[in-house]
Each structure stands twice: as C-alpha cells, then as structure tokens.
ZAKOL-728756 format. One record per atom (N, C-alpha, C): x, y, z. Coordinates in steps of 0.02 Angstrom, whole numbers, plus 50000, padded with zeros to 5 digits. Layout:
// ZAKOL-728756
XYZ;...
***
This chain:
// ZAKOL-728756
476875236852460;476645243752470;476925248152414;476515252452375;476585254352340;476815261552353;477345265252304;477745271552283;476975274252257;476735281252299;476375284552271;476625291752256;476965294052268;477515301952242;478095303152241;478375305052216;479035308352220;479315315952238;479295318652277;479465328052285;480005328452295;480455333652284;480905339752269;480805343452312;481325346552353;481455351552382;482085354052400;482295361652362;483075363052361;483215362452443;483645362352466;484065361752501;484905365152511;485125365052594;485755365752589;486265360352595;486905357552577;487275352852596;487565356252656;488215351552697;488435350852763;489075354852756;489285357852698;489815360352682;489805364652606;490315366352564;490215370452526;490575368952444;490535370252397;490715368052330;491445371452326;492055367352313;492505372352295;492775369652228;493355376252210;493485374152149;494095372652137;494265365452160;494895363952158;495495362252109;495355363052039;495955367752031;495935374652011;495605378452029;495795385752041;496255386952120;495985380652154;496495382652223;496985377752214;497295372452198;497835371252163;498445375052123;498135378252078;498525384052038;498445391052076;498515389152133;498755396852209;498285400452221;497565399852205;497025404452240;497045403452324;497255412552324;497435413352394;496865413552433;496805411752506;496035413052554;496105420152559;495465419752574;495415428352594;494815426452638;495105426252709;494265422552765;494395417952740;493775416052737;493395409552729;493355407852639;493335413452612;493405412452540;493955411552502;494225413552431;494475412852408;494435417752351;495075420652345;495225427152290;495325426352229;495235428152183;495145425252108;494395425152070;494685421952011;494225419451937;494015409851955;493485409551975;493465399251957;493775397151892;493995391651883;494255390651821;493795383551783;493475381051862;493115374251831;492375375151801;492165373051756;491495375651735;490855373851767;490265379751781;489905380151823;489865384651866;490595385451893;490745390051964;490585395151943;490465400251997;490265405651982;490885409052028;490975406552096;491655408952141;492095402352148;492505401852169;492775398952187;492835393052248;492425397352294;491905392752344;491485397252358;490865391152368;490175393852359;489845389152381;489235391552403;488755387852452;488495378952432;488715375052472;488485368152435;487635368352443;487415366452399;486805363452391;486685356052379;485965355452386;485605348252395;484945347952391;484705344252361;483995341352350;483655337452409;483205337752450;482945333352500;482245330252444;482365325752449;481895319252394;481365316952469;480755316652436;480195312552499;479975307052452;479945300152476;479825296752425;479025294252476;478155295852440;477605293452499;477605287952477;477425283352526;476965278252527;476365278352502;475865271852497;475115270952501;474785271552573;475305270152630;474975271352696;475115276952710;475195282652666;475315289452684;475895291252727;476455287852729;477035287152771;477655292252686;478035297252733;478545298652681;479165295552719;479725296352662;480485293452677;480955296852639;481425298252669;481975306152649;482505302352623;482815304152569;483645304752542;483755311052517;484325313752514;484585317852502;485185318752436;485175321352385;485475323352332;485965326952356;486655326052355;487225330352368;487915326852320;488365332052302;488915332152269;489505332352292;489805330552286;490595333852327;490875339652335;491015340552385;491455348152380;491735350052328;492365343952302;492755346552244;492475345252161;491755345952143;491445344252113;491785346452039;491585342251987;491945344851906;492645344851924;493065339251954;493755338651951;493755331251971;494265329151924;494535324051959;494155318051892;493845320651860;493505315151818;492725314751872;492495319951884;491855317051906;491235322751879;490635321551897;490105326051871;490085332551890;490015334551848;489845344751870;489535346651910;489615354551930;489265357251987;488505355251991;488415353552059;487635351852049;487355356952086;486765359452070;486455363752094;485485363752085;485215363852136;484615360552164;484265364452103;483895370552076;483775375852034;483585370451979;484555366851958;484315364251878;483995357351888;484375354751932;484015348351945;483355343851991;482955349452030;482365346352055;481855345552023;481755349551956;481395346951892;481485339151877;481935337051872;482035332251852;482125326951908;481985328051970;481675324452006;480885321852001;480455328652023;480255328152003;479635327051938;479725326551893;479795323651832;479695317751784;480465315751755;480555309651732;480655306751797;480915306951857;481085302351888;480445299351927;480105302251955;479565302151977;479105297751940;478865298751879;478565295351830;478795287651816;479425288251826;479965281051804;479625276151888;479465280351932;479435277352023;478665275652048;478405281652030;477675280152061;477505274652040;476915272452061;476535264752059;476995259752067;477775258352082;478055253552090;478155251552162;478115244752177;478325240852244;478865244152287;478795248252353;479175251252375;479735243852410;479435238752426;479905233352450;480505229452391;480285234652320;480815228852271;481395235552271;481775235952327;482415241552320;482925241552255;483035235252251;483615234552212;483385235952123;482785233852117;482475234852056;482165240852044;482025244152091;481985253352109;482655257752088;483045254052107;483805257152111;483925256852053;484235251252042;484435251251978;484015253951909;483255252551923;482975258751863;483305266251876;483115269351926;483785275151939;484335273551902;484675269551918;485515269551904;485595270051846;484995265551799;485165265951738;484705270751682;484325276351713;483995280851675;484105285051646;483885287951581;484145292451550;483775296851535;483925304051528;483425309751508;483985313451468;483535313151404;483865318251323;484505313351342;484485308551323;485235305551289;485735303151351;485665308151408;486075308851432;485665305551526;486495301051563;486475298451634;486175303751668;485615300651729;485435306851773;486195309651804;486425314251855;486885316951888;486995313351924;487605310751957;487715305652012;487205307152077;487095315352084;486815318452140;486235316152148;485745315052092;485175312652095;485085306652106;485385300152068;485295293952100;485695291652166;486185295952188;486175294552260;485615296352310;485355303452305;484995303852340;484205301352341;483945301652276;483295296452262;483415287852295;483925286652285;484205279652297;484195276552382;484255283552410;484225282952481;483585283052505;483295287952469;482515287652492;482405280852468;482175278352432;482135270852412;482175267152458;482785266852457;483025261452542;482745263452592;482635267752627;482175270152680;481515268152681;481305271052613;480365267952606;480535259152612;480945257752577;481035249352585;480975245552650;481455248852685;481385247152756;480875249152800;480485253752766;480025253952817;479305251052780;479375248652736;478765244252713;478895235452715;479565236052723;479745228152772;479825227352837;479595231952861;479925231952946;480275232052980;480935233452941;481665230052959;482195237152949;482645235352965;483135241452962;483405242452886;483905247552858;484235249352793;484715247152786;485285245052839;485715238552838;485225232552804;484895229952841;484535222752825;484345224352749;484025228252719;483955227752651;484485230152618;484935233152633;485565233352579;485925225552588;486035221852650;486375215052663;485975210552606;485165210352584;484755205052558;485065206352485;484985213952500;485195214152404;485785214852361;486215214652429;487185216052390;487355206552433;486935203552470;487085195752500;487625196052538;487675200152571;488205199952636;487925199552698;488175198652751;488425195452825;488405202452854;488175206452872;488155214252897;488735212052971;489025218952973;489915216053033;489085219153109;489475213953150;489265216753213;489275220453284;489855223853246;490315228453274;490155235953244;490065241853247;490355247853191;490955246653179;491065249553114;491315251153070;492035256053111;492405253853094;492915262053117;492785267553071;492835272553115;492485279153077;493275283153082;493275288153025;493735290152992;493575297352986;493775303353065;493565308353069;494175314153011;493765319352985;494165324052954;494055330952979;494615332553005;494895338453018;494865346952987;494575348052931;494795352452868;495265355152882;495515361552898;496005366952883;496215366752961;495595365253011;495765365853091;496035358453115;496765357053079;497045349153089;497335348353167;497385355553195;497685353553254;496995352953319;496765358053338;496145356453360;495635350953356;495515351953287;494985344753288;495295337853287;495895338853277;496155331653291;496515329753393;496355335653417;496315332853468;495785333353515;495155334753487;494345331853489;494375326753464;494485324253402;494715316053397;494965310753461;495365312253470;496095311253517;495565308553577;495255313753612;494845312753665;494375309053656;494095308053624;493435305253586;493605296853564;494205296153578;494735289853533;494585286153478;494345291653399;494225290353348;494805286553332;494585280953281;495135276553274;495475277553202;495345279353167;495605282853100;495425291153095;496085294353081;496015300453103;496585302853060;496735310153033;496405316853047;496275319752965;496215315452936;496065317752841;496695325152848;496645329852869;497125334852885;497185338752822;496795337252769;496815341752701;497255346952682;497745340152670;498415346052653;498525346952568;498455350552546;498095351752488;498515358552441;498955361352476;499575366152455;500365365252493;500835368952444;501315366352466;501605370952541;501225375852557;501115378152614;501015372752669;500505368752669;500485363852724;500775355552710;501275356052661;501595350052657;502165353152666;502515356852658;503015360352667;503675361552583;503915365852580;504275363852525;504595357752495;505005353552546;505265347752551;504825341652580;504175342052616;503715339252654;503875340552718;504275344452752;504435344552806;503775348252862;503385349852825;502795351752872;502495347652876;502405344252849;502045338952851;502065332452923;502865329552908;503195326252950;503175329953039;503445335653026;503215339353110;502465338353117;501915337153071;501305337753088;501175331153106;501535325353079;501385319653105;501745318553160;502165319853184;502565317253234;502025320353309;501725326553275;501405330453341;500885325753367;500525320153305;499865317753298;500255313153352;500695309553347;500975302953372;501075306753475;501205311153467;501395312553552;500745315853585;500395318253519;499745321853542;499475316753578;499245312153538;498705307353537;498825302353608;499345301153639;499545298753671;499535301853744;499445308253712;499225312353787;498525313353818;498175313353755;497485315353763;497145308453745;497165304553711;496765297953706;496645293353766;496175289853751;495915284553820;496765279653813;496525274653880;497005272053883;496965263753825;497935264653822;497695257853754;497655260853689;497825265153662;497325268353617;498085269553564;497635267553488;497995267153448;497825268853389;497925273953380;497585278553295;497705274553246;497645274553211;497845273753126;497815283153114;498335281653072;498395291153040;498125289452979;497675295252953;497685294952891;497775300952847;498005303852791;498215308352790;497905309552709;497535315352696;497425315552611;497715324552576;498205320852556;498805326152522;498515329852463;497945326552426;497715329352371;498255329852331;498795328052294;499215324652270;499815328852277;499795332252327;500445336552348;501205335252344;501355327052384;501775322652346;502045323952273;501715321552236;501945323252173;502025330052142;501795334252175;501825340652161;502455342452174;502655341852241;503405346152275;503965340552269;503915333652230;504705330552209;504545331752132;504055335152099;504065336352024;503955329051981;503605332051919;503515325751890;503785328651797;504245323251788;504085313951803;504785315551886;504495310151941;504765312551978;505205306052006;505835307852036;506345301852078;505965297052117;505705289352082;505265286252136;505615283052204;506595285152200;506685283152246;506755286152328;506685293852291;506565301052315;505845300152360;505545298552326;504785299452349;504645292052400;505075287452382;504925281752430;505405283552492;505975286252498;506425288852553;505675292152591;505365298052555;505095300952578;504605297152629;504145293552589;503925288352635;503855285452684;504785282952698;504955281252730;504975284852811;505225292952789;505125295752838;504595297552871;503945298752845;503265298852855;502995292452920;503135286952875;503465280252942;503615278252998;504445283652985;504455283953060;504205288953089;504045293453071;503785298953105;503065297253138;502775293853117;502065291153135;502305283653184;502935280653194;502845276453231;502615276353286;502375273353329;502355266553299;501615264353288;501255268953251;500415268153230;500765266753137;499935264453119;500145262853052;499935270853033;500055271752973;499885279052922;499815277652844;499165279052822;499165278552760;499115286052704;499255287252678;499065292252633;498825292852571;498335298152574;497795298552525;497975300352464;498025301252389;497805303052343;498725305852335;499285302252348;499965303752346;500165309052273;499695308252225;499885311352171;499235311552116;499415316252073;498505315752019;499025318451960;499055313651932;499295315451856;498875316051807;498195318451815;497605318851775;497375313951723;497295308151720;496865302451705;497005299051722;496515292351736;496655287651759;497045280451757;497205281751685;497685274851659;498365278151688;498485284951677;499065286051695;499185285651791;498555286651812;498745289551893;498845280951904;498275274851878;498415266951893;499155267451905;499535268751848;500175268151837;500465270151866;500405275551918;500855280951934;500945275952025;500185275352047;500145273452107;500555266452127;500395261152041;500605254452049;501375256052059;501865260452015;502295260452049;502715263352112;502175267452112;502455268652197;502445263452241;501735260652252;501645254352288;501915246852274;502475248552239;502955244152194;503535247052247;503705251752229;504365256652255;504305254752342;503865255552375;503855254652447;503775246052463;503655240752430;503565236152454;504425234952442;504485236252381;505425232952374;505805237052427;505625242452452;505935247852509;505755245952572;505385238552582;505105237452649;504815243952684;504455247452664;504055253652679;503395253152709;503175252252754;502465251852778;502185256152789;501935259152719;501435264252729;500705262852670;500395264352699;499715261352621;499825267852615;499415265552536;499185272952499;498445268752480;498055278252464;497305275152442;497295280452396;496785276352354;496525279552282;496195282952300;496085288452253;495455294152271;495495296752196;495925301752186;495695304752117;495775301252056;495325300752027;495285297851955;494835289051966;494785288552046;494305283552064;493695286152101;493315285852045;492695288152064;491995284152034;492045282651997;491555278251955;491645268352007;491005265351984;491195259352013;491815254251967;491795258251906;492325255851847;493015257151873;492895262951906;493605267251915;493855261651982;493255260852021;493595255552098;493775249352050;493375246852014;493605238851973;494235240451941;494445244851898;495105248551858;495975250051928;495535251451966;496115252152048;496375245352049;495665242452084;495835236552127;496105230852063;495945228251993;496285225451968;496925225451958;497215233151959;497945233751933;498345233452002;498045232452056;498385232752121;498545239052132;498385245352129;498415249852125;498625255552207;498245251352238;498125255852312;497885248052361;498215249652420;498095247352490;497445248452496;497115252552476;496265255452500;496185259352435;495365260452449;495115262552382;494775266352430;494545273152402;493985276852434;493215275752379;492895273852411;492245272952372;491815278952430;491815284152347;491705292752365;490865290052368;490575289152393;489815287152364;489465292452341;489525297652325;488985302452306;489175302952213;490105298352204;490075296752155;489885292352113;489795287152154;489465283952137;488845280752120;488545284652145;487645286452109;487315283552168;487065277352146;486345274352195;486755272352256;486675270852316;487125267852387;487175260652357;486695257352324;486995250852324;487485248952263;487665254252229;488345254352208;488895254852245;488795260452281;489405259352324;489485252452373;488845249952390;489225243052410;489265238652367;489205237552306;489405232452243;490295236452250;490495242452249;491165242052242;491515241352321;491285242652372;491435238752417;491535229952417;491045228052397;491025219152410;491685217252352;491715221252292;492185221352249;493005219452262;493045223152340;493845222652378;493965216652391;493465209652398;493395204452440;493765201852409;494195199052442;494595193752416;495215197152377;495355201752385;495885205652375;496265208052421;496885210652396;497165215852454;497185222552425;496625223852425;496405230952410;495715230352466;495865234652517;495395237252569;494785242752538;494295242152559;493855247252526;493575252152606;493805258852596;493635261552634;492925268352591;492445266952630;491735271052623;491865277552658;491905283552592;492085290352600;491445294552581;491815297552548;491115302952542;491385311052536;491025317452572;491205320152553;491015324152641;491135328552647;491035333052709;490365337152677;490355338752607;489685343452570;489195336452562;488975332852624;488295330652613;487915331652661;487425327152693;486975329752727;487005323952778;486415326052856;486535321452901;485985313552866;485375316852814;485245310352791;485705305752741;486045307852694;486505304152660;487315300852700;487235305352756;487685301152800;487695295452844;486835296752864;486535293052898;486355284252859;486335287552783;486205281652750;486615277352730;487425281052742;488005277752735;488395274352781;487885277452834;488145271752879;487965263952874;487405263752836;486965256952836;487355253552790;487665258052748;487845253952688;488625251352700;489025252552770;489435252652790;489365245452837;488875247552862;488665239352919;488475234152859;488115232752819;487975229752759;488665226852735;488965230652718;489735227052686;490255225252718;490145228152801;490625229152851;491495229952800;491515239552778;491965239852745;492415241852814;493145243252787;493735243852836;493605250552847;493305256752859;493395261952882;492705265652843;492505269552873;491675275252839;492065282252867;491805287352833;491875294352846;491505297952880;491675301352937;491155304352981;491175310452933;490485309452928;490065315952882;489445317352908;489275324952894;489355329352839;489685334752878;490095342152831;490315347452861;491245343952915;491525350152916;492025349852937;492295352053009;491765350953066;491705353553106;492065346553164;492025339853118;492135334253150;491795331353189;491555336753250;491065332553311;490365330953292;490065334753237;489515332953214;489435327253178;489885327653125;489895321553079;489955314953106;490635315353163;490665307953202;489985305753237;489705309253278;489015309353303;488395306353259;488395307053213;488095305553171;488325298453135;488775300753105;488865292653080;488895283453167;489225286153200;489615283453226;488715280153285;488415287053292;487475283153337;487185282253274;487185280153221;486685277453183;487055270953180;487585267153159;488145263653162;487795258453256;487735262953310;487745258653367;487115258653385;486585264253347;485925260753366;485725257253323;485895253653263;485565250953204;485715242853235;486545239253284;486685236353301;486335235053357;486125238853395;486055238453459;485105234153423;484775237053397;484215234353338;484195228753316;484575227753312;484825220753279;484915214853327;485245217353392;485495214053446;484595210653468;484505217653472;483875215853533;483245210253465;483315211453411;482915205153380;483005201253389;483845197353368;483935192353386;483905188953454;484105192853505;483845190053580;483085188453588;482465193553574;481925191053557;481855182953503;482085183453451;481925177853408;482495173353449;482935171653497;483265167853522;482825164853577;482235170053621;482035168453679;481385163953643;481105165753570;480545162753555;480625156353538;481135154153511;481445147953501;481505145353567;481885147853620;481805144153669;481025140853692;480605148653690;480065144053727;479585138953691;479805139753632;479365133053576;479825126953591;480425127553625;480765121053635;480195118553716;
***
C-alpha cells in the first residue's frame, strides 16, 4: 500500500521550551516563568511555549496516520539540536520530505525511516524533531497496512522478542516532587519521582535537601503504596552534584556523598541522573567512569545514568563502551527516527549498561504513545511516562497503550493457539 501525502500542521507540545543554562546561571521564577535575558540561541524568553508538528502520513485506501514532531524541553543544551519551532520547520515537512515519501511502500518502515534518518536539505541533517516525528507516522501507516500492531513492526525490524509484560514506567514529578510523588505512591509506579532538582536550592548547599527529600520518599511510599511495594527512586540532579562539591572536585567527597544518598533511600535501590555535566562529552565519559569507579571500590550501591552529553545514538555507543553509567537514557526525540532509539536500546545487550527509554515531558500523547511500542519491542529496563508534568496524564498514557498493545497480542495468540488446535 502505497504513501500518497505527507501534511504539516503546527501544533502544541505537552510541556514548554526552557532555557537551561540561563536557569543554571540563577534565573530566578517569577510564577510560572522566569526573570531575565535567554542566553541559549533561538530563545526569545527563557521559557516559552513548547511546540510541535502533527505529521498525517495518507494512504492509497484513503486511511491517515499521525506522528508528532517535538523537542525537548531543554532544547540547544547539552550538545543537542536547537529550538524547534513548527513556523520554520513544517515547510520542510512538507516539502523535501514529502517528495523523498510519497509513492513509496507504506509496509517497507525501516527503509522509510532510514531515508528520513539519513536526509539532507542545503547541506545540512533534517532536525532531530522532524525525523522523530515523520518516523512515527511511518510506523503507524506500517502497521496499519500490515494489520498488526507498532510493537510487531518495530520487533521485525530492530529482530527482537517484544517483553510480555510492560515495561516499568518511570513517573516525573517536575517542581511538585512532593505531591505527585505521592500520586505515584498510590498508583504503585515502580520507578519514581525524576524530582528535577536542578539548583542548589533543592539539593541543598551540602546536599542535605536532597537526602531529607529522599528519606521522606522511603517512609512516604510505605504509607501510601499497595501492599509489597517497592520503588526504585530515581532522581535527575541535572548535574547539581558536581556543582555544590566544585570542580575539579574530591571524588572521595562525592562518593561519601553517595553513600549517604544509600542509606537514606534504604532499603529500595536509588539511582541518579546526570550526577555532573562538565560540558563535552569525552570529558563528562571521564568524569562519570570515575565516579562509577569511586563507588564500586566504596562498595556503594547506587547507579548513575547518562543523560547530558548522551544524546546522539553515537553518544549511547560512546557511554556504554567506556562503561560509563549503570543506565543510559535514550532521550528519543534525540535521537531522530524511533527505530533509532531502539538500535541504541538493543545496543545495552549484553552489557552492564541498562538502557532506560526517556524522552522529554515537552512531547505529545502521540509520540508517547509511540514510545511505548518501541519500549515493548526492545523490552528496555524502564520508559518515561510522558508528555507534560502533571504525572497522572503521562502515566495513563504510556502505561494503557503498554497493557492494551499486550493484552492484543495475548488475544492473537490464543486465537492462532485455538486454530492449531482445531486443524489437529
């Protein structure tokens, strides 16, 4: 079945663009905003409305299929692509991209994709924003011109075993860490509360806010969770760590620190996110390998996961070779088409580097929806309930696409189990 159009239509994302390091270097809130000059290029404020592209990719049977173009919140930092904004880029949907798609086999995904992945207009890579979200539509028309679900065609074309379980989902909290993490709590999300501690206000001068915040998670959770129930904490500092012991900083300072984090979270495990950002990536490899050096000789059980300066599928291969991180976040909206992000998922195999499927809170309920598939497909160790920071939406979303896509799956195989029977 053949790709007969491609359309464009601006859109809003699930959350909003900020400019993180203008709020790094002390841009104070004011509300919901933020006071100041942006410093990253593009911005116009400092935070500002996320946008998104909704892509329709038609059929020949007159059937359309939706992905969605979205960027990360902390967009133009970190080593990743610039502000995206629907205005400059639905031209170029559709466009060159469009032109590169029509008349092609909506059932050959992977050969769809990857023309995406690897296209160029004036010299230059489309925006990550665009081949994620074209990429999803893809997979959608795919699956629905094979009959079959968007798990099943990401499993044919990355050759994995799709898990038959969901995925543990990995709810985030934003700024409301105490509240929404005990909507978590009740709900008995099993990786929990991202808690975006992101100034030295909510890590505390010494980390000591921090540590009271985990210890609360550990007695909270225990009050309000089902019975049996056992979090994993997860915590993303945005490299706060390294910020408040100074750099170049005492790694035996920072592994004590650790340590206490540890017990304070006993007796659940706790990993933490993005411990430090020394701005590139050969240096942050380095920075993380020896921390995660420093805590194994310290008998320290705490993971850490990559995030800044891993963003590319190079950047997950560049992690996971140097042993870098316990977990990798594979951001997918950085990583362009979805079946990149599960090529750097399947990438973890056979390693001890865990690949956990993130993302961003600034996407949408279709690009979340599509990450869930790509999550059952690789069956990675943890997905991000997305989009927006509200928590109950995002889990909702990821977590019933995740149990009806299974439950889909279930009921085929019992059919193709009962048909076999009766030809016996």
């Amino acid at each position: 079945m053949n790709i007969t159009g491609i359309h464009a239509t601006p859109g809003y994302a699930g959350f909003f663009f900020d400019d993180q390091r203008a709020i790094k270097q002390g841009a104070q809130q004011d509300g919901f905003t933020y006071d100041g000059e942006p410093v990253t290029d593009g911005f116009d404020e400092i935070r500002q409305a996320g946008e998104s592209i909704v892509v329709d990719v038609e059929l020949a049977d007159g059937t359309v299929h939706r992905g969605d173009c979205a960027a990360v919140q902390y967009s133009g930092a970190g080593g990743r692509d610039p502000l995206f904004t629907a205005a400059e880029y639905a031209p170029v949907v559709e466009g060159p991209v469009a032109d590169a798609l029509e008349g092609r086999d909506a059932t050959a995904f992977l050969d769809n994709a990857e023309t995406i992945e690897g296209m160029q207009v004036e010299g230059e890579r489309l925006h990550t924003a665009i081949r994620y979200g074209v990429s999803q539509a893809l997979l959608a028309a795919a699956a629905h011109a094979e009959g079959t679900t968007m798990t099943d065609v990401l499993a044919d074309a990355l050759g994995t075993e799709p898990a038959t379980e969901p995925v543990p989902v990995f709810g985030q909290s934003g700024d409301d860490r105490y509240t929404n993490a005990e909507k978590m709590f009740i709900k008995g999300v099993p990786v929990l509360p991202h808690a975006l501690i992101n100034s030295v206000e909510k890590i505390g001068e010494d980390g000591e806010t921090l540590l009271e915040y985990v210890e609360w998670l550990v007695e909270r959770s225990q009050e309000l969770g089902p019975d049996g129930y056992e979090p994993r904490f997860h915590i993303d500092v945005y490299g706060m760590i390294g910020e408040i012991f100074g750099a170049p900083y005492d790694r035996d300072e920072v592994v004590d620190y650790f340590a206490d984090l540890e017990a304070a979270a006993d007796p659940f495990p706790i990993q933490i996110e993005g411990p430090m950002d020394v701005g590139n990536r050969a240096d942050q490899i380095e920075a993380m390998v020896e921390l995660r050096e420093g805590l194994a000789d310290a008998g320290v059980d705490v993971d850490i996961v990559a995030d800044e300066w891993c963003n590319t599928f190079e950047d997950v291969q560049a992690f996971v070779d140097a042993g870098a991180a316990d977990l990798v976040q594979v951001k997918t909206p950085d990583l362009g088409s979805v079946h990149r992000s599960g090529q750097a998922v399947r990438y973890c195999e056979g390693t001890d580097t865990r690949a956990y499927l993130g993302g961003t809170c600034n996407e949408t309920e279709t690009s979340a929806r599509a990450c869930a598939h790509v999550a059952l497909a690789t069956d990675a160790a943890q997905v991000l309930a997305k989009p927006g920071m509200g928590f109950d939406e995002g889990y909702m979303i990821v977590e019933n696409e995740m149990r009806r896509t299974i439950a889909r799956l279930n009921r085929r195989q019992t059919t193709d189990t009962d048909e076999i029977t009766a030809d016996d």
